[in-house]
PAVEXTOR-610531 format. One line per 2 residues: number of its first residue (from 1); their letters; for each residue x, y, z of C-alpha. Coordinates in steps of 0.05 Angstrom, whole numbers. Example, Ala and Ser with C-alpha at 12.3 -4.5 7.8 and 13.67 -1.06 7.14 Angstrom:
<pts>
1	as	246/-90/156 ~ 273/-21/143;
</pts>
This chain:
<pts>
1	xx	464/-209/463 ~ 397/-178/460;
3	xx	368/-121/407 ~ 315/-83/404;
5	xx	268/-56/352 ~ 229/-3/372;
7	xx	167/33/348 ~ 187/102/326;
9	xx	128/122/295 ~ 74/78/245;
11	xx	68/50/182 ~ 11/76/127;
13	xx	2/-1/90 ~ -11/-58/97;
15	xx	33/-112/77 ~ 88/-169/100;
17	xx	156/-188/102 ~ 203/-242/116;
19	xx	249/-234/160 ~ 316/-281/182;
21	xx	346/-276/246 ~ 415/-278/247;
23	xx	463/-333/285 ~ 451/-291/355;
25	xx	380/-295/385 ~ 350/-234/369;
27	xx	290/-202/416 ~ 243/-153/380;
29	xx	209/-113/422 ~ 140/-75/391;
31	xx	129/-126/344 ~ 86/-202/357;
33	xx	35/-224/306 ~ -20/-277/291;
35	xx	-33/-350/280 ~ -56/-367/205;
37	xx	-90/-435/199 ~ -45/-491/209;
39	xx	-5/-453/270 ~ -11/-463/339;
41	xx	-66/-425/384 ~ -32/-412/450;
43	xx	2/-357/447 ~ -34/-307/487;
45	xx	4/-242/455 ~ -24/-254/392;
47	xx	-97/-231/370 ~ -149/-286/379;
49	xx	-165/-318/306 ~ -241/-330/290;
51	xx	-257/-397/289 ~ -282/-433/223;
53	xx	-348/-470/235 ~ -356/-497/169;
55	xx	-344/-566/158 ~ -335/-556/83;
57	xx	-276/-549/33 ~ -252/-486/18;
59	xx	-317/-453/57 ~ -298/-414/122;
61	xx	-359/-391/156 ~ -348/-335/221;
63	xx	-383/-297/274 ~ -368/-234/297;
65	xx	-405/-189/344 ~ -391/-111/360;
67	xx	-409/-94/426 ~ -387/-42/481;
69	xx	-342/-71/536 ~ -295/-56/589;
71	xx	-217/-76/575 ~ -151/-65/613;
73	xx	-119/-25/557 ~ -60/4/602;
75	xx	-38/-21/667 ~ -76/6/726;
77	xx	-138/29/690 ~ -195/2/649;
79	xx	-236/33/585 ~ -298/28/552;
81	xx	-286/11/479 ~ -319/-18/424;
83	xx	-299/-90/401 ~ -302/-141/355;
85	xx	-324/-214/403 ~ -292/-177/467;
87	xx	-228/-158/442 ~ -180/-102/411;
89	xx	-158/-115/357 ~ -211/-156/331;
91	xx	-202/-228/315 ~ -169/-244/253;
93	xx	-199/-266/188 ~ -159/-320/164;
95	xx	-175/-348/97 ~ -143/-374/32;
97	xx	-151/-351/-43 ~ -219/-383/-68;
99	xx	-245/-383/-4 ~ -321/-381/-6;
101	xx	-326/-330/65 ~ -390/-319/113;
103	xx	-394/-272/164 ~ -446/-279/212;
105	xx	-454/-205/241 ~ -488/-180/290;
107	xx	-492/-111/317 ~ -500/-100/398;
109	xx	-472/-29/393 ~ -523/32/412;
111	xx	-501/62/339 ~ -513/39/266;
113	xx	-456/6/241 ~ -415/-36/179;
115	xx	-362/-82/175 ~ -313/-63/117;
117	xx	-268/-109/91 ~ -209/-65/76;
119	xx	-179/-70/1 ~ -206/-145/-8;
121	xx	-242/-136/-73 ~ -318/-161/-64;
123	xx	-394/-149/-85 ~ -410/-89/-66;
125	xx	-477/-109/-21 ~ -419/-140/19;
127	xx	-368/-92/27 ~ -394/-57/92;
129	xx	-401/11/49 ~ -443/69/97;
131	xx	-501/49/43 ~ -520/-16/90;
133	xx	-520/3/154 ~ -538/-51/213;
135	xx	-578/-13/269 ~ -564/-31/334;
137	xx	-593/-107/352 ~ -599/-126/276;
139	xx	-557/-175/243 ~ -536/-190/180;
141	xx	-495/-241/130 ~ -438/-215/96;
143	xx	-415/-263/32 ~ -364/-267/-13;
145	xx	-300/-311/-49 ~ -239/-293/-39;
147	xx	-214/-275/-102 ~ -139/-305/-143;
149	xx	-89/-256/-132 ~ -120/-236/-64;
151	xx	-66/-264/-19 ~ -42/-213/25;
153	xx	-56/-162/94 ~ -117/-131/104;
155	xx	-159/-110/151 ~ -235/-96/171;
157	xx	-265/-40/203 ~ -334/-7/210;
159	xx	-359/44/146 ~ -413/81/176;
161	xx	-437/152/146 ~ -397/197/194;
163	xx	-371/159/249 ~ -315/113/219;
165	xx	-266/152/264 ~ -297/144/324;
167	xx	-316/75/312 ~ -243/55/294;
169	xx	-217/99/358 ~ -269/57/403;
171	xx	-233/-6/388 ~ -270/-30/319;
173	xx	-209/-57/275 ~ -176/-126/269;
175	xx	-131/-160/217 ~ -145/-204/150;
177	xx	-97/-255/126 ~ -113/-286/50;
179	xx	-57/-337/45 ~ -46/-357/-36;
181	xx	-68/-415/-68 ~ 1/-436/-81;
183	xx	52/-399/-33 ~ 116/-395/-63;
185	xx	149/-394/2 ~ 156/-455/46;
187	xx	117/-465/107 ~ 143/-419/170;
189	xx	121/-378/224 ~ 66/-324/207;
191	xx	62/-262/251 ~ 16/-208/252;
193	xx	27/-142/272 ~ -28/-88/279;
195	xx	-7/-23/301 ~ -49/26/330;
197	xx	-47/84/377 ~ -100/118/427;
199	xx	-113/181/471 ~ -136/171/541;
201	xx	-163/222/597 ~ -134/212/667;
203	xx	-196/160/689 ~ -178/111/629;
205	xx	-233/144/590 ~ -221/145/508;
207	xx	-205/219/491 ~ -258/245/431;
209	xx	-253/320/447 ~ -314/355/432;
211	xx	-320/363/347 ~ -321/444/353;
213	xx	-265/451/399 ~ -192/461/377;
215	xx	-175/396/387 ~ -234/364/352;
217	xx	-223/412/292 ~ -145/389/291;
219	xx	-170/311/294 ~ -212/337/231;
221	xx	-159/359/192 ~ -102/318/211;
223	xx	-133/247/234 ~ -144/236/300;
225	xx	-69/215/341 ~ -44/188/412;
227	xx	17/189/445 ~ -2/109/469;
229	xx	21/59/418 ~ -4/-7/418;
231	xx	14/-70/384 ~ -33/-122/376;
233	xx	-74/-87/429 ~ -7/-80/475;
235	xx	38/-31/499 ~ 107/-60/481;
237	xx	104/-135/475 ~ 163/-172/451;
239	xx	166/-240/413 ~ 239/-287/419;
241	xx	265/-303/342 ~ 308/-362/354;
243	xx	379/-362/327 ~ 372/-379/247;
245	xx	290/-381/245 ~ 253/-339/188;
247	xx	187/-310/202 ~ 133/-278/162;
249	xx	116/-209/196 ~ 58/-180/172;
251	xx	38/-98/187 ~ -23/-66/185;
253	xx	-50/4/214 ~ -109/22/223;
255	xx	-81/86/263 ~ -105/157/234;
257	xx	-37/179/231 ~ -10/229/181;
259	xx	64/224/197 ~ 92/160/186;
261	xx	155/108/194 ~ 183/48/224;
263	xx	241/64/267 ~ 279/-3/288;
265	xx	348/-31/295 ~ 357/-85/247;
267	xx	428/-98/259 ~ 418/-170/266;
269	xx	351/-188/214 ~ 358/-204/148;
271	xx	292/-193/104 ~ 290/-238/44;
273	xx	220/-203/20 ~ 173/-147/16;
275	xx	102/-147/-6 ~ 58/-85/-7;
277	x	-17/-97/-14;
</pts>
């Protein structure tokens, strides 16, 4: 017997949970995550993971690039967005606590922009703030340890003066996962699920309605919304949970949304945990 969980609406936080199927294979449908060090690499529905090139102990050293490309958001049509090394979302950052973290950046966008790492405490040189703008063809290093007590769900996003929005509407956003230094839970599965939503025009074209229109002055006040909901970057995916497995979902949004929720039928998951970063 299959169930289904589906997106109602979207969450406001970022967190994770734990979550047990029951003796019945359940199907969950909106809801497929990421691959934290240690996991396998080849499954496709989950966002790509930036690759460590650090040979060192407890280092992890990154690249990322933002850059305008051309992606099959919805079937039939393509879009210009904004992305992190091709993609939306944006590869995840997958580090533990007391990782020492660098982030080769480099901006190929036709805009100034940051890279913010969203709620991970940090220097504040490195935290992507609209006071260090990268112009277009610059690069730059962002550095920092992860801090104890870190572990958690994040994500990272650009800052700049104005244009944070936009940029995140573009396609700019992808997922952090800190693991702890000493998980108190045993090793399982560890999904990631980034919901987001988006507004299109009829030729696949992201819809930014001009600022002193209507519409632009209801984006103002009430964040920017679409009637497309994506997960991981696709419009209802589904993962299999095997009869008796436990997984670790984790949720983030970086959606603009002002009403929130997570609609789903549940009949057949127990969740042994909840953490709210």
């Amino acid at each position: 017997m299959v169930h289904r969980a589906w997106l109602l609406a979207l969450l406001t936080l970022s967190g994770s949970l734990v979550a047990q199927s029951s003796q019945r294979e359940t199907r969950i449908a909106s809801a497929i995550g990421s691959r934290p060090a240690g996991l396998p690499r080849n499954d496709n529905s989950n966002p790509p993971v930036l690759v460590n090139k650090s040979k060192l102990p407890k280092t992890v050293e990154v690249s990322i690039t933002a850059a305008i490309t051309t992606l099959s958001l919805q079937d039939g049509v393509t879009s210009e967005v904004f992305a992190y090394n091709g993609s939306v979302p944006g590869p995840t950052l997958d580090v533990r606590e007391g990782d020492h973290v660098i982030v080769h950046f480099r901006n190929d966008l036709p805009e100034p922009t940051t890279v913010h790492w969203h709620g991970i405490h940090l220097p504040f040189e490195s935290d992507g703030s609209p006071f260090h703008p990268i112009k277009p063809g610059e690069t730059h290093e962002y550095e920092f340890t992860v801090r104890p007590g870190t572990a958690g769900t994040y994500w990272y996003h650009p800052h700049p003066d104005h244009r944070t929005g936009f940029a995140i509407g573009k396609g700019l956003f992808g997922g952090i996962v800190v693991h702890a230094a000493d998980d108190p839970l045993p090793p399982m599965p560890d999904k990631l699920i980034i919901l987001s939503d988006n507004r299109f025009l009829k030729n696949g074209a992201i819809d930014f309605p001009d600022p002193a229109s209507d519409h632009g002055g209801i984006d103002e006040e009430n964040g920017r919304e679409g009637p497309v909901l994506f997960v991981n970057g696709q419009v209802m995916p589904s993962i299999s949970i095997r009869s008796g497995e436990i997984q670790r979902l984790r949720v983030a949004l970086p959606a603009h949304r002002q009403h929130d929720g997570l609609g789903c039928e549940l009949a057949d998951l127990a969740f042994v945990q909840i953490e709210q970063v």
